[in-house]
mmCIF file of the C-alpha atoms, coordinates in Angstrom:
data_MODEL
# 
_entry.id   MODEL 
# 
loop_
_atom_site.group_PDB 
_atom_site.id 
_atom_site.type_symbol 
_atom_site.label_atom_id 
_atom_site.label_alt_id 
_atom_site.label_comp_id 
_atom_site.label_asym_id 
_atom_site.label_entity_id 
_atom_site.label_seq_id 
_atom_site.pdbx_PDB_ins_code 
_atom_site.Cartn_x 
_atom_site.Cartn_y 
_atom_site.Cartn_z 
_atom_site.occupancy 
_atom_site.B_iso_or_equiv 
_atom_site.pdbx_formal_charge 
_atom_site.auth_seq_id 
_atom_site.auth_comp_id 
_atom_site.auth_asym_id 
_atom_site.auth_atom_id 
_atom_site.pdbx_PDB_model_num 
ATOM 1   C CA . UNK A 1 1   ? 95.261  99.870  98.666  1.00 0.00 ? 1   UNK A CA 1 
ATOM 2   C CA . UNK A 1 2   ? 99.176  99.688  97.229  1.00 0.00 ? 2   UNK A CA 1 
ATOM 3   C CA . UNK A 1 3   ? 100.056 98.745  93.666  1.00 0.00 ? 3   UNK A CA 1 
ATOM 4   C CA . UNK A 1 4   ? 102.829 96.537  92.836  1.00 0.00 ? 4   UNK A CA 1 
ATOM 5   C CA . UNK A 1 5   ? 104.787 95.248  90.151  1.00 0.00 ? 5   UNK A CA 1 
ATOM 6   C CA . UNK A 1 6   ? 103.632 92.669  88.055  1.00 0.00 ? 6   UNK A CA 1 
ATOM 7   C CA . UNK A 1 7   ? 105.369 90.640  85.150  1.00 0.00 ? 7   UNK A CA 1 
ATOM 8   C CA . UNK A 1 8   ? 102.567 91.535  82.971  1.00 0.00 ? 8   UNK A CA 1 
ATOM 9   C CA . UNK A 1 9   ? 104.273 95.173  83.006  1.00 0.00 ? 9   UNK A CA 1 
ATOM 10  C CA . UNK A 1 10  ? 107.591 93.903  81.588  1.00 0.00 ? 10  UNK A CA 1 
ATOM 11  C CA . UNK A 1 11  ? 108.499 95.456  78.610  1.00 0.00 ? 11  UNK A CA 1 
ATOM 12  C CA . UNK A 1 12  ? 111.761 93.062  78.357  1.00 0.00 ? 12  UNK A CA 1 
ATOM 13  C CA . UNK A 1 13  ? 114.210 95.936  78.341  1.00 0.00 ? 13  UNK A CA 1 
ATOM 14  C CA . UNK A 1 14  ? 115.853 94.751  81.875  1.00 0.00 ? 14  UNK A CA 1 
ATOM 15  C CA . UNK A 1 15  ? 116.813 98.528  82.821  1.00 0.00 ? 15  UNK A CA 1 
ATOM 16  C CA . UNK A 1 16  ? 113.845 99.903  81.619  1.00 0.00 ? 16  UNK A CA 1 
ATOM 17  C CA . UNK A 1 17  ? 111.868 97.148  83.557  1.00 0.00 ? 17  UNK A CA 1 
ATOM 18  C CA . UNK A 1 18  ? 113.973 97.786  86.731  1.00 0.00 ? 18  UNK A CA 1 
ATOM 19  C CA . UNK A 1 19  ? 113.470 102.229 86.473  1.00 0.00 ? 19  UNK A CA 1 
ATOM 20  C CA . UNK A 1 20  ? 109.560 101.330 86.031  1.00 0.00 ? 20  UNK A CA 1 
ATOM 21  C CA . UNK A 1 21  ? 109.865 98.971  89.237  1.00 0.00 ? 21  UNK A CA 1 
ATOM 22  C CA . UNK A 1 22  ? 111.468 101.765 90.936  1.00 0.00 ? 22  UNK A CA 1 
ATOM 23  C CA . UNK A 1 23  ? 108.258 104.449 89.990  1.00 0.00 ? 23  UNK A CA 1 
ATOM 24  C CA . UNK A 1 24  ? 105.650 101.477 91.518  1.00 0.00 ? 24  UNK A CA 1 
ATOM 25  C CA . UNK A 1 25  ? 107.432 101.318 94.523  1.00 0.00 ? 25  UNK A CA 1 
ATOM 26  C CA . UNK A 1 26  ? 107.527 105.248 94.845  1.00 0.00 ? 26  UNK A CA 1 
ATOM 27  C CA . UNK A 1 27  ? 103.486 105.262 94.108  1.00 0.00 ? 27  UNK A CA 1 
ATOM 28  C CA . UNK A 1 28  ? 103.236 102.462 96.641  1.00 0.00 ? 28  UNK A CA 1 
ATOM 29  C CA . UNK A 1 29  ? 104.886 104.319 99.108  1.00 0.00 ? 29  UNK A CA 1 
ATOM 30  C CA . UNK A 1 30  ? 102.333 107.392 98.490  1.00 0.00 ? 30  UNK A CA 1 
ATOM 31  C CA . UNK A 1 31  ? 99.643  105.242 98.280  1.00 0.00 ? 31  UNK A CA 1 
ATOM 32  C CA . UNK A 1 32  ? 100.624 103.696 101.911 1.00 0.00 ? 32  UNK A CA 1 
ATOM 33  C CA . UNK A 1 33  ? 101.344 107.554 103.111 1.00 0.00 ? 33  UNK A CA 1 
ATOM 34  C CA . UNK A 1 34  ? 98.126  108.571 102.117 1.00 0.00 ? 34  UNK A CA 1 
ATOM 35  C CA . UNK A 1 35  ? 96.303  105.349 103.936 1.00 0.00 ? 35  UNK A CA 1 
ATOM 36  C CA . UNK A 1 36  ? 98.029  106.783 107.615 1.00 0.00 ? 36  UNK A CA 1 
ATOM 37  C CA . UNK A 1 37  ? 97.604  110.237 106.504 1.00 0.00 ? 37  UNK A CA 1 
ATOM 38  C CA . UNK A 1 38  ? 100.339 111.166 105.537 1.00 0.00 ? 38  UNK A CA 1 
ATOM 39  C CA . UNK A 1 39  ? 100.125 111.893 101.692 1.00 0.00 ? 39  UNK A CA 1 
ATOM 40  C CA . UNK A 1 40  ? 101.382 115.327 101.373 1.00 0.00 ? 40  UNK A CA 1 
ATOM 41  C CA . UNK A 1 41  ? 104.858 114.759 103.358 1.00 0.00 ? 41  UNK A CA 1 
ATOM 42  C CA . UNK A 1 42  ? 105.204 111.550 100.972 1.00 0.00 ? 42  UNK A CA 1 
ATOM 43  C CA . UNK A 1 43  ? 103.972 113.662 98.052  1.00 0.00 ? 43  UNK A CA 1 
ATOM 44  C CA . UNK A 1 44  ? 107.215 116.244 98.378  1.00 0.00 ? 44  UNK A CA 1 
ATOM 45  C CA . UNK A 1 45  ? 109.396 112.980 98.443  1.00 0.00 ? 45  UNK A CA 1 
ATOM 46  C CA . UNK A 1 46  ? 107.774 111.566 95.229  1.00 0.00 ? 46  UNK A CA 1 
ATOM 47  C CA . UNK A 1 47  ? 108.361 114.917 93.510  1.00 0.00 ? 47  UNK A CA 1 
ATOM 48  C CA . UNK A 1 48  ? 112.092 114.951 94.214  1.00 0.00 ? 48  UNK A CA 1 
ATOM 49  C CA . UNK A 1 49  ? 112.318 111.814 93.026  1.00 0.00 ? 49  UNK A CA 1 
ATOM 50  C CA . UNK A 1 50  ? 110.139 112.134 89.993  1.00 0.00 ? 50  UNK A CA 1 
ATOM 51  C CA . UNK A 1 51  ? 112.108 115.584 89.107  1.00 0.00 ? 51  UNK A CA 1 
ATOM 52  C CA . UNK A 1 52  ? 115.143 112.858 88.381  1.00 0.00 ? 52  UNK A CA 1 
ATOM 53  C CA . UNK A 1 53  ? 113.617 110.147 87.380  1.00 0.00 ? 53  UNK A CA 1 
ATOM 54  C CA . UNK A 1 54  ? 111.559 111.287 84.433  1.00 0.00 ? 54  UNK A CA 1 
ATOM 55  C CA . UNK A 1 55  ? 114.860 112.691 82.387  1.00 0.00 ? 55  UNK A CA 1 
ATOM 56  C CA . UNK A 1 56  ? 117.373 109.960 83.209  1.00 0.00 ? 56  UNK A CA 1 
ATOM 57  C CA . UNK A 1 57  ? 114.185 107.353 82.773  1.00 0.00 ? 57  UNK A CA 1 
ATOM 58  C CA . UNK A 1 58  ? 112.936 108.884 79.462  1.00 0.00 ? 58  UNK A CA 1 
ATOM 59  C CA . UNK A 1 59  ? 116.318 109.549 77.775  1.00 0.00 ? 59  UNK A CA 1 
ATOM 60  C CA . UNK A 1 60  ? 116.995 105.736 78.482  1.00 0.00 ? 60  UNK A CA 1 
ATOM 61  C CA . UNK A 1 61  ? 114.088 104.908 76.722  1.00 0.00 ? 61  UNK A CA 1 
ATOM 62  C CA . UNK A 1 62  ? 114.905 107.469 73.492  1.00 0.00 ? 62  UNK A CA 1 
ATOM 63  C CA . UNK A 1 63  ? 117.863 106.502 73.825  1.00 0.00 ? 63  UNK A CA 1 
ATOM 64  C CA . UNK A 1 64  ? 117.166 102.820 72.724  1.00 0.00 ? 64  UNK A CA 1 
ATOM 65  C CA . UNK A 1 65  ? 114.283 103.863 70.278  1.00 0.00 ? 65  UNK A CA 1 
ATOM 66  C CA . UNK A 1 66  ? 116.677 105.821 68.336  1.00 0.00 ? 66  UNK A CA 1 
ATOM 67  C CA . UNK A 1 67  ? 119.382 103.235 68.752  1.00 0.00 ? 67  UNK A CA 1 
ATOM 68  C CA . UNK A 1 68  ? 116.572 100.452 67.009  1.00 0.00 ? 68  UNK A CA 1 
ATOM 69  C CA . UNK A 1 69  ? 115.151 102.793 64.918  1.00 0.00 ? 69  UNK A CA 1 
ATOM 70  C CA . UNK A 1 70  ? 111.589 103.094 66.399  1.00 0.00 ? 70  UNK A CA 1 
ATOM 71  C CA . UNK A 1 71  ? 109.131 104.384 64.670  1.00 0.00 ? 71  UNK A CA 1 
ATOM 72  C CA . UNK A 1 72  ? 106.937 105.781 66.988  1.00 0.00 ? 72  UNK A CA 1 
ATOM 73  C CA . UNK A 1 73  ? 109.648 107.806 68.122  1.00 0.00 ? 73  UNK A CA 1 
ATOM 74  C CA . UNK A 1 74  ? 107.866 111.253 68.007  1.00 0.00 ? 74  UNK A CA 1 
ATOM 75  C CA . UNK A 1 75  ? 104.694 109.797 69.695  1.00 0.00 ? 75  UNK A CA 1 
ATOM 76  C CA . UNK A 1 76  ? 106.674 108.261 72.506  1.00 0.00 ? 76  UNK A CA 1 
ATOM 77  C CA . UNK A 1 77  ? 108.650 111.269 73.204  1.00 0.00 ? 77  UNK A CA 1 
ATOM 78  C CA . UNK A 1 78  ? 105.671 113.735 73.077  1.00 0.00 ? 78  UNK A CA 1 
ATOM 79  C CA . UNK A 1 79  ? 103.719 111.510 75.605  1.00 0.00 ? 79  UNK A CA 1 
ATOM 80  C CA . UNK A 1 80  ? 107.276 111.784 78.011  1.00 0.00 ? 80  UNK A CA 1 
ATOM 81  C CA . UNK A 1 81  ? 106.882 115.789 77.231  1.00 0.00 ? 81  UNK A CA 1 
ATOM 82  C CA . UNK A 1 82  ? 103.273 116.153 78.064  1.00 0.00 ? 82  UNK A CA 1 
ATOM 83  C CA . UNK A 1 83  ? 104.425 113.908 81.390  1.00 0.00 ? 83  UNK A CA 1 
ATOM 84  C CA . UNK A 1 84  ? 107.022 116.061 82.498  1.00 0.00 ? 84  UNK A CA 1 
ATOM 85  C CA . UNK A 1 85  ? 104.887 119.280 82.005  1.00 0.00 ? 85  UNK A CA 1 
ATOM 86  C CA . UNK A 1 86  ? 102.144 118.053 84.310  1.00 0.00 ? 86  UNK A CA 1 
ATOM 87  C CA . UNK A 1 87  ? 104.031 116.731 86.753  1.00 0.00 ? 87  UNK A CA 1 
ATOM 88  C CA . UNK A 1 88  ? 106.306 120.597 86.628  1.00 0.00 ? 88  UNK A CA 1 
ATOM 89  C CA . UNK A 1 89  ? 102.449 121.906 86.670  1.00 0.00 ? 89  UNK A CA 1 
ATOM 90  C CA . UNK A 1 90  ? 101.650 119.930 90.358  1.00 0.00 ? 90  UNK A CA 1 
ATOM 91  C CA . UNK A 1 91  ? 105.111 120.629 91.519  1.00 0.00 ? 91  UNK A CA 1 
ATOM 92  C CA . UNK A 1 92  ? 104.966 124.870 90.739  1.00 0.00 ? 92  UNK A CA 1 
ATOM 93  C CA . UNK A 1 93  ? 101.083 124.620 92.028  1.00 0.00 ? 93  UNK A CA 1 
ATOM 94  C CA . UNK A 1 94  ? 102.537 122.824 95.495  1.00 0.00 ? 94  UNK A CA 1 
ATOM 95  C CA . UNK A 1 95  ? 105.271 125.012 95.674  1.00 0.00 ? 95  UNK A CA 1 
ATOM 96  C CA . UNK A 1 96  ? 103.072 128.330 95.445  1.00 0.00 ? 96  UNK A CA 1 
ATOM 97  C CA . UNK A 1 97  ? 99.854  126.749 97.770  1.00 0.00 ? 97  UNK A CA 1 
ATOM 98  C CA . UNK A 1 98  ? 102.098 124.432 99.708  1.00 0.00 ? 98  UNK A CA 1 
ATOM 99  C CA . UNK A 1 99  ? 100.545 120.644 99.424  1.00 0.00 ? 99  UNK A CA 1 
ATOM 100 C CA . UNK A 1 100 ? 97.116  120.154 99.841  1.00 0.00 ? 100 UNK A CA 1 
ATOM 101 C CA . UNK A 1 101 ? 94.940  117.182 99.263  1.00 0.00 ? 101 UNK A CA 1 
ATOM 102 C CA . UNK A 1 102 ? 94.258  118.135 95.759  1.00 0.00 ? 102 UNK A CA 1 
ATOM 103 C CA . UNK A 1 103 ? 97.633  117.936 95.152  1.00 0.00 ? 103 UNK A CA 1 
ATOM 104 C CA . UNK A 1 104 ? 98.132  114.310 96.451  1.00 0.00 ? 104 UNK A CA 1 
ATOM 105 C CA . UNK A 1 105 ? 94.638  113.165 94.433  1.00 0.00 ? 105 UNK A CA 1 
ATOM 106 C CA . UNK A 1 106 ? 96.016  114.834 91.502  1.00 0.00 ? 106 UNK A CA 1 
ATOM 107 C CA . UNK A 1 107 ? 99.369  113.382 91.381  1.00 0.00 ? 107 UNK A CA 1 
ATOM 108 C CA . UNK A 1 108 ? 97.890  109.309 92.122  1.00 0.00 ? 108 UNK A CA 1 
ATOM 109 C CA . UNK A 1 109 ? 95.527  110.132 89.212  1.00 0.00 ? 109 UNK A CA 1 
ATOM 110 C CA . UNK A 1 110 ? 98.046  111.310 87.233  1.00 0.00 ? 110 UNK A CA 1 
ATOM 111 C CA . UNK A 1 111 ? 100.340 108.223 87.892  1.00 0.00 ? 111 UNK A CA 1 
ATOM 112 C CA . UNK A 1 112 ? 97.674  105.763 87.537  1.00 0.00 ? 112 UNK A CA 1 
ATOM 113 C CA . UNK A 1 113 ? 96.979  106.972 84.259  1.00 0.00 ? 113 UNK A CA 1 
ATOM 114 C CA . UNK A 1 114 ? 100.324 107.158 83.341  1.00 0.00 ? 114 UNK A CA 1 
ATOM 115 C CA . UNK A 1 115 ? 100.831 103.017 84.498  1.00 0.00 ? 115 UNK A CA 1 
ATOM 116 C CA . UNK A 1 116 ? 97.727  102.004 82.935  1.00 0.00 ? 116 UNK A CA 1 
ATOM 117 C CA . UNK A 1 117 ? 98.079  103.787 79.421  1.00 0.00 ? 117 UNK A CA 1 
ATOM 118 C CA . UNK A 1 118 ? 101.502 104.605 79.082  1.00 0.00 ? 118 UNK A CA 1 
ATOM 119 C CA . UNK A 1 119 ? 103.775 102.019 80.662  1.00 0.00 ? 119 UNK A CA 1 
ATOM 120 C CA . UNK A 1 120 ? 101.188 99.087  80.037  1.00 0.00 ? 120 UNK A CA 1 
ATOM 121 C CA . UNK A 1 121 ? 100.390 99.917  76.687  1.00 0.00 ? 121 UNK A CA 1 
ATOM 122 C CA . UNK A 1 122 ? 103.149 102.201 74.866  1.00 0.00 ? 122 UNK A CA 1 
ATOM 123 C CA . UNK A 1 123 ? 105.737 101.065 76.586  1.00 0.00 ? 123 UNK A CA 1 
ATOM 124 C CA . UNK A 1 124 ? 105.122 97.051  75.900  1.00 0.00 ? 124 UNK A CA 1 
ATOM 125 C CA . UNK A 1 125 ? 104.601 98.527  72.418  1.00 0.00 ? 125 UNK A CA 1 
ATOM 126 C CA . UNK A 1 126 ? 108.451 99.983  72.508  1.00 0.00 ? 126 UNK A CA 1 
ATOM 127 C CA . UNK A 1 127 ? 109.237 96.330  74.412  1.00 0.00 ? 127 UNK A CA 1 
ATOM 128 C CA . UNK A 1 128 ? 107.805 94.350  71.501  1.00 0.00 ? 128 UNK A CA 1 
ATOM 129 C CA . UNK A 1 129 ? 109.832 96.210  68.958  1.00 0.00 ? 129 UNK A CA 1 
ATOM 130 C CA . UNK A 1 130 ? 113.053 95.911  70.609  1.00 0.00 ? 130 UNK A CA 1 
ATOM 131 C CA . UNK A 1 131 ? 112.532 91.923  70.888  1.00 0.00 ? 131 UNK A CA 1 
ATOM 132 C CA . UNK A 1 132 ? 111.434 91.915  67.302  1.00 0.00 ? 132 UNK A CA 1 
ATOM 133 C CA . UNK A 1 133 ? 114.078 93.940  65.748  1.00 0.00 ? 133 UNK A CA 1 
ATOM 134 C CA . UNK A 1 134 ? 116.643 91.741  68.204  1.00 0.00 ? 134 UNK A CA 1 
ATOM 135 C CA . UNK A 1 135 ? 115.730 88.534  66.330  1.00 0.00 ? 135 UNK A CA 1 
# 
């Protein structure tokens, strides 16, 4: 049932491609946990690492739209926003009911949503700027 990275993801922003590597292999991991049964003790590593990940991973990335001028700036950086206040909604739910099943369910819909329209979509968006203003 895992997910893996695929070139088709590549934004060609090597560091940005490399951090959005790193969050498939995390969801693989929980994805794998949650095949033996053990989703919710994967689930409380995935949140330590997403607490982390999501600033230093987003400021990279506003970092270099603001360096290139990007003009969907605002867009991008609400959609990170909206990201970091769902998963701080699963993490203060977890951490008040302890982990449950929901909480695993809700956080590989969450990410698979976030792969498929964010990363695959906005993200190659951001990509094909960067190459265009490069040239």
């Amino acid at each position: 049932m895992g997910i893996e990275w695929r070139e088709s993801l590549a934004i060609g922003v090597e560091a940005i491609d490399n951090q959005h590597k790193e969050l498939l292999l995390r969801f693989d991991k929980l994805l794998n946990a949650c095949q033996s049964g053990q989703g919710a003790e994967e689930l409380k590593k995935l949140q330590i690492f997403l607490d982390e990940y999501v600033h230093t991973h987003f400021r990279d990335e506003e970092e270099l739209q603001i360096l290139h001028g990007y003009p969907d700036y605002e867009d991008h950086h609400a959609q990170h926003k909206y990201f970091i206040e769902q998963i701080n909604k699963l993490e203060d739910e977890t951490r008040q009911d302890g982990v449950s099943t929901h909480h695993v369910v809700e956080t590989n819909n969450m990410l698979l949503k976030w792969l498929l329209n964010h990363i695959s979509k906005v993200d190659k968006e951001l990509g094909a700027f960067i190459k265009s203003a490069a040239h």
